[in-house]
C-alpha positions in Angstrom: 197.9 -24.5 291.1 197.2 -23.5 287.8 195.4 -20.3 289.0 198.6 -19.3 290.6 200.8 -20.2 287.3 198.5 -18.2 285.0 198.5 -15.3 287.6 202.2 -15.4 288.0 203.1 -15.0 284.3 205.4 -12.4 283.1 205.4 -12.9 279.3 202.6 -13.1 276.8 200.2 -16.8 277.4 199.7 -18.3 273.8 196.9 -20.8 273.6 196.7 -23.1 270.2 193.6 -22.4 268.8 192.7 -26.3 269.1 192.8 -26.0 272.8 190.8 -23.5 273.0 187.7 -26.3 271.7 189.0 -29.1 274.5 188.7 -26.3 277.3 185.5 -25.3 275.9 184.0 -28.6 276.1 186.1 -29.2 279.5 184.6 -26.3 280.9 180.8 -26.8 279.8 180.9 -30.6 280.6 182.4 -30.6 284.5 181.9 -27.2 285.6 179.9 -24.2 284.4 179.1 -22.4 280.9 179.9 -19.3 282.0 183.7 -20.2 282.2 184.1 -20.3 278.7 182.1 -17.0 278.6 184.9 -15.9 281.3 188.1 -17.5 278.7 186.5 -15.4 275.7 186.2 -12.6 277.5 190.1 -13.2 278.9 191.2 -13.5 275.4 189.4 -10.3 274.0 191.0 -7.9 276.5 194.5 -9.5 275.7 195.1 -11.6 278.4 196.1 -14.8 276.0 197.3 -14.8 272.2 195.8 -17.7 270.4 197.8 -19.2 267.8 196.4 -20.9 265.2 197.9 -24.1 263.6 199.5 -23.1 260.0 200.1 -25.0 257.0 203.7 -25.2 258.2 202.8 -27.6 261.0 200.2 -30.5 259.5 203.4 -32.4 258.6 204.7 -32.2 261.6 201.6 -32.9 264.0 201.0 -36.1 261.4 204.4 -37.0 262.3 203.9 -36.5 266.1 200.2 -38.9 265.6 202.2 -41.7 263.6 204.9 -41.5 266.3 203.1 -41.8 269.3 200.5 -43.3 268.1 200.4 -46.5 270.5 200.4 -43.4 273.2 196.8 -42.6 271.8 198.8 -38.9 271.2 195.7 -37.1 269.3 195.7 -33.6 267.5 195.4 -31.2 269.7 198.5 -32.4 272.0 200.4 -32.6 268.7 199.6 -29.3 267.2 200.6 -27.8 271.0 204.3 -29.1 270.4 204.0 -28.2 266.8 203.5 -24.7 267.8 206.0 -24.7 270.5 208.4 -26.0 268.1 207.3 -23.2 265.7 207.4 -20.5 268.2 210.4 -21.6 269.5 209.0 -22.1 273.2 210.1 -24.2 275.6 207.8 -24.7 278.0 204.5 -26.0 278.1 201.6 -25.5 280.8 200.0 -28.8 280.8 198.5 -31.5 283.6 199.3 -33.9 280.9 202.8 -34.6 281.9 202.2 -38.7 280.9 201.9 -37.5 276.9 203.9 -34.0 276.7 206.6 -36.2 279.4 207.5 -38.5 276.6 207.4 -36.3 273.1 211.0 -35.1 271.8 210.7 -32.3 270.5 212.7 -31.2 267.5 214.3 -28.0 268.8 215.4 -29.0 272.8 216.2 -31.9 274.6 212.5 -32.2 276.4 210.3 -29.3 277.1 210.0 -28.0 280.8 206.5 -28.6 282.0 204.5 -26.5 284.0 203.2 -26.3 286.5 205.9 -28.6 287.8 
């Protein structure tokens, strides 16, 4: 499923930068090392864009934490929507539908979440 989304794309895959630690610790925790050898190796030849969290965003990813906050929403979900917000994207490829699901963002209604 999310093979087949990734291989599917037709326009650039940005990655916040703070995802890129989850899936690290994802990866080396349930499956193998070598996958995150695999993602770094992805990102060097161009295959993702990772976009780092700017100054810009804090406030908002603060506001996102104090919002949700009974919805244990933590940091790096809320600097994802910062950064779509930012970017102006709106889609987001997540299996977190329960969290991303619920968060309004500022620029659309809800964001369309993939895979669906």
């Amino acid at each position: 499923m999310c093979k087949a989304l990734i291989d599917g794309a037709s326009e650039t895959l940005v990655i916040p930068a703070p995802v890129l630690v989850e899936a690290d610790y994802l990866l080396r925790r349930w499956l193998h090392a070598g996958l995150s050898l695999h993602l770094l190796d992805d990102i060097v030849n161009g295959a993702f864009e990772v976009e780092s969290v700017e100054p810009v965003d804090y406030p908002r990813i603060r506001e996102l934490c104090a919002r949700y906050e009974d919805s244990d929403l933590g940091f790096v979900d809320a600097s994802v929507v910062a950064i779509a917000e930012r970017l102006g994207e709106d889609k987001i490829a997540t299996l977190d539908h329960r969290h991303f699901g619920m968060i309004r963002p500022r620029h659309i209604d809800a964001f369309r979440l993939l895979p669906e």
